[in-house]
N, C-alpha and C positions, 0 to 999 in steps of 0.2 A: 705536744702540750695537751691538746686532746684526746688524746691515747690515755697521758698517764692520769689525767682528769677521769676516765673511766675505771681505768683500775683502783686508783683509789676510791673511789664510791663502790666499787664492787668489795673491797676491802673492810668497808664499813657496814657490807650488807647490804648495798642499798643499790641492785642493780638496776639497769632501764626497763621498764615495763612498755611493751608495746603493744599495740591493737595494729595487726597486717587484716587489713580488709581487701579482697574479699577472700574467703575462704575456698583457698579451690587447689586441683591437681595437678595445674600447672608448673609444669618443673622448673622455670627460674624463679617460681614465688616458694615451693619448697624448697630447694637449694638453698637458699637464701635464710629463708626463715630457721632451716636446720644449720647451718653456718652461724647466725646470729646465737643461737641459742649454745654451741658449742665454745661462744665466749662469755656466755654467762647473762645473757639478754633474755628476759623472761617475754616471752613473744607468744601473743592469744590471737586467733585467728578468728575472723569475724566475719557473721555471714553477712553477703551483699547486700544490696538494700535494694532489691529489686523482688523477684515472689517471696522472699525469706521475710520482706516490710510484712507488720511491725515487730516481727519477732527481733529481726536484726538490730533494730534501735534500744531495747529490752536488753538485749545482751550488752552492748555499748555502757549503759549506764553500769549494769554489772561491773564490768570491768573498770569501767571510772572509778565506779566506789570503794576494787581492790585496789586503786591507786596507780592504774592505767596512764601515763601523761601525755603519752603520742599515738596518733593515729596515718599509719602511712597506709598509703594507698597506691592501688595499685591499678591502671587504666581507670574507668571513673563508673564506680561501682553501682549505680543507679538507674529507677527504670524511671523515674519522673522527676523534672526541676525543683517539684515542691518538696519531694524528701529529701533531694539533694540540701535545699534553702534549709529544712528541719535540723539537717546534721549541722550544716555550718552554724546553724546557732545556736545547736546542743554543745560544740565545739566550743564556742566561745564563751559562751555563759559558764560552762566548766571548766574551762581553763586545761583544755587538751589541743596541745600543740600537732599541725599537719604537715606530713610532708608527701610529697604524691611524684611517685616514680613515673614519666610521661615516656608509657611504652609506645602510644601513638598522639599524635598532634590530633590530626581529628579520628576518629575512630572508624575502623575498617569499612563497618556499613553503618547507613545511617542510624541516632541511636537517640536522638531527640527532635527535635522543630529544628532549631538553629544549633546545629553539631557546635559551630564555630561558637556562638552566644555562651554555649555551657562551659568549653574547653575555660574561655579567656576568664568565666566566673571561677573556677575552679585552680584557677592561677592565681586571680585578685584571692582566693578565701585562705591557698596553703601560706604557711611559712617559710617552707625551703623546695622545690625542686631536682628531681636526680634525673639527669637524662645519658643517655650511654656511651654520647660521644660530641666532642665540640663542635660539630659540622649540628649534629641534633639539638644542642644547646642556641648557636646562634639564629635555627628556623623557629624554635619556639618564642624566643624573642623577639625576632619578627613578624611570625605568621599570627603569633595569640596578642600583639603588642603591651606584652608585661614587663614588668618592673622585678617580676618574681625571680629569689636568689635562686639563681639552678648552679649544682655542681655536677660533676661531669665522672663516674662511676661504671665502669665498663661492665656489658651483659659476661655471667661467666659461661665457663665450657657445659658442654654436656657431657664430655668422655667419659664420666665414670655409668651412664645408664645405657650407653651400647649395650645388647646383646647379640654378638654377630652369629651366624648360622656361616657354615661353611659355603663357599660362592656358590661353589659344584652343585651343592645339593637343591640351592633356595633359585638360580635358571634353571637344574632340572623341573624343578616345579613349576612354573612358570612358563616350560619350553622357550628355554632361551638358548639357541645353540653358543657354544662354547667361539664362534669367532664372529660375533656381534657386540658390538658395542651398544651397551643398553644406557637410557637416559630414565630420569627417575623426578616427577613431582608427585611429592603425597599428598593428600589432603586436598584437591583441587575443587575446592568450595565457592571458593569468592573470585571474581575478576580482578581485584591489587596483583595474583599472581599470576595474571596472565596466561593462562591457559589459553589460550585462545594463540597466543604467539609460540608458546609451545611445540603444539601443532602444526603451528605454519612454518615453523622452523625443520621441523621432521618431515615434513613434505621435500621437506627442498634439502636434505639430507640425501647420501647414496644409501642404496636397500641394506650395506650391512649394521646400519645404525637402527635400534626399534628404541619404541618411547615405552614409556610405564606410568600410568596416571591411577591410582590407588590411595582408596577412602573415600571417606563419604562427601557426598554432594548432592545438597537437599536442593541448592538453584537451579531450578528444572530447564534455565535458557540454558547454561554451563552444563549439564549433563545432558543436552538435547545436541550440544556442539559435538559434545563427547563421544557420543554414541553414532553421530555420519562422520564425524571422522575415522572411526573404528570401522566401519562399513566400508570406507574406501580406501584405508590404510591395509586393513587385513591384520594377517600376523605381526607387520610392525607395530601394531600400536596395543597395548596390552591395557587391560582397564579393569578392574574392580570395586566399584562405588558403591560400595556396604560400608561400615560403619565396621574398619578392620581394627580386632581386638590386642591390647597388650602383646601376649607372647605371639600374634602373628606379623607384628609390624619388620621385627628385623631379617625378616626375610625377602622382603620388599628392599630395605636400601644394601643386604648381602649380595643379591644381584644386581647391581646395577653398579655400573663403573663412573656414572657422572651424574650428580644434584643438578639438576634445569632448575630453575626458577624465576623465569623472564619477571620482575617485580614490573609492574606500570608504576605504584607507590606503595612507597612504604617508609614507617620511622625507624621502628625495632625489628629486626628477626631472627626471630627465635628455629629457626628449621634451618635456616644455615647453619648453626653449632648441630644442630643433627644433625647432618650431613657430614660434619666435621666428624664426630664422635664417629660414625662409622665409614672414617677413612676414605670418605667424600670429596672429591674436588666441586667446586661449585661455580657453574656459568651462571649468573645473575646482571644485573644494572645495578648502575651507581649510585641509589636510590639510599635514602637515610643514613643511616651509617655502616653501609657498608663499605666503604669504601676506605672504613678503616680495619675491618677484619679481612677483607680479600687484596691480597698484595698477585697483581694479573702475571700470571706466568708460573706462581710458587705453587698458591693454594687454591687456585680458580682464573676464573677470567671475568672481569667488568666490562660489559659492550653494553652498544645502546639502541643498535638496529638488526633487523632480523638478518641481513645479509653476513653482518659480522661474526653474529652468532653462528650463523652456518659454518663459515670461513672457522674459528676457533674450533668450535666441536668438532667440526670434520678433520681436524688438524692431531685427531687426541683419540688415539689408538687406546687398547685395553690395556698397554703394558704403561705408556705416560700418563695416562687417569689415574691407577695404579700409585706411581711415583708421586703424583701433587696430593691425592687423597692423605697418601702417608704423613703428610710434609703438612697438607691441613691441621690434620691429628695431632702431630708436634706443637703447632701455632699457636689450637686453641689452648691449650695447657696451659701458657703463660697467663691465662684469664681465670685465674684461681678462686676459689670462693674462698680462703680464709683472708687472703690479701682482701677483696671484696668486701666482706662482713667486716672486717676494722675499717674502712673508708666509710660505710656506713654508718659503724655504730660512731663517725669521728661527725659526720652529717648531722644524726639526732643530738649527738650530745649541743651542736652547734645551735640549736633551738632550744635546747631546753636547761643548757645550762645558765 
């Protein structure tokens, strides 16, 4: 009913104009936004409202005035409560409907005074909520205690922006000999990932498993772990904490037979579908929703203590990582971005029709 409520407005010309704040490179808000737009969603990307204020708010009205109606949002794009307080009531006074994609409950690191205080205002201000999976829907509702309507829209795949490198070539680089099993977290920035269990897991691993911890990490306790663990591990533990560029990253998960990523917490994650795209199996916790993308045994393994973890990993030669990676790869696929962007545009229309 929703569906054809959109074609026909598209029919008469008159498709949905969106505002996706904030503007950025992030690949489920591009995917996404280029999905919507390939059904005829005219979709303007607007810069945050953090160093971009007050330009950001400038642009905003612009776009109101091309006759913009919705503003979705995407984690809570703000550096202070009072521009946040400005938009909700440039929002309202204009009569531009919100809908706020909740990629996390409270936000990674801290991001305001009361992280919690902003979350639940930002629940009271939207219209509709999208979260990625019903386990994620019923914590928002009780963690933020809103009223807010949330529908339930799965994160899609990444597979189409793998670019693999041959295994051979990207451990020759690397010196990863050809019968070790290699474990792989990127980005080892923030403690939610756990790094630090990681580690402790690899210790307690036999010497033919080595780790890989690559990309940048500006937390100097997390790169201070990093680096005496590297001192005591030796050649097991491989480390690169630059700020590693586009075309050098899929040589990092070409070698490596298994995605690690101990979460301590998390809502949404987006480094599991990379790890899927490149044929990743992935040992993680049963932390936000994963727990509906990893099926334990097929496409990864969900454990919750280091002992377990060991036991799994060490159970999971180079030839069955192999075998679940593929099987990953398969999975994610069913989490399509056009099926996606019609649940969505079925979302917006549900506020603004």
């Amino acid at each position: 009913m929703l569906l054809s409520r959109k074609q026909d407005s598209l029919e008469r010309g008159l498709p949905l104009k969106v505002i996706a704040c904030p503007r950025t490179d992030a690949p489920y808000v591009q995917l996404l936004n280029s999905s919507l737009r390939s059904l005829g969603v005219k979709v303007a990307e607007l810069e945050s409202f953090g160093r971009q204020y007050p330009y950001s708010i400038s642009q905003f009205f612009a776009f109101r005035s091309r006759g913009y109606e919705l503003l979705h949002l995407h984690w809570v794009p703000f550096r202070y409560e009072r521009i946040l307080k400005l938009v909700r009531n440039a929002t309202e006074e204009f009569n531009v409907k919100v809908v706020w994609t909740v990629h996390n409950i409270l936000p990674h690191e801290p991001q305001f005074a009361d992280d919690l205080a902003v979350m639940r205002a930002v629940a009271d201000w939207a219209d509709l909520g999208i979260v990625h999976s019903d386990r994620t829907r019923a914590a928002v509702s009780e963690k933020l205690s809103s009223d807010l309507r949330l529908v339930t829209i799965p994160h899609g795949h990444f597979n189409t922006l793998a670019r693999s490198v041959p295994a051979e070539e990207a451990r020759k680089r690397l010196g990863i000999a050809e019968d070790k099993t290699a474990l792989l977290l990127f980005a080892p920035d923030r403690r939610n990932k756990g790094v630090d269990t990681f580690i402790e897991v690899l210790e307690k691993l036999p010497p033919d498993y080595v780790g890989i911890l690559a990309g940048r990490c500006p937390d100097r306790e997390i790169r201070g772990e990093i680096e005496r663990a590297r001192k005591r591990l030796g050649p097991r533990l491989i480390t690169d904490l630059r700020f590693i560029p586009d075309e050098e990253v899929p040589a990092y998960f070409s070698a490596a037979d298994i995605y690690f990523i101990p979460y301590k917490w998390i809502t949404t994650s987006g480094s599991v579908f990379f790890a899927f795209a490149y044929k990743k199996p992935v040992v993680t916790t049963p932390e936000g929703h994963l727990p509906d993308i990893i099926e334990s045994g097929e496409n990864g393994y969900l454990v919750s203590d280091v002992e377990e973890m060991v036991e799994v990993i060490g159970g999971m030669d180079r030839a069955r990582a192999k075998e679940m990676g593929l099987k990953a790869h398969e999975m994610a696929a069913k989490y399509d971005w056009d099926g996606i962007a019609k649940r969505t545009v079925e979302a917006y229309r549900s506020v603004v029709s």
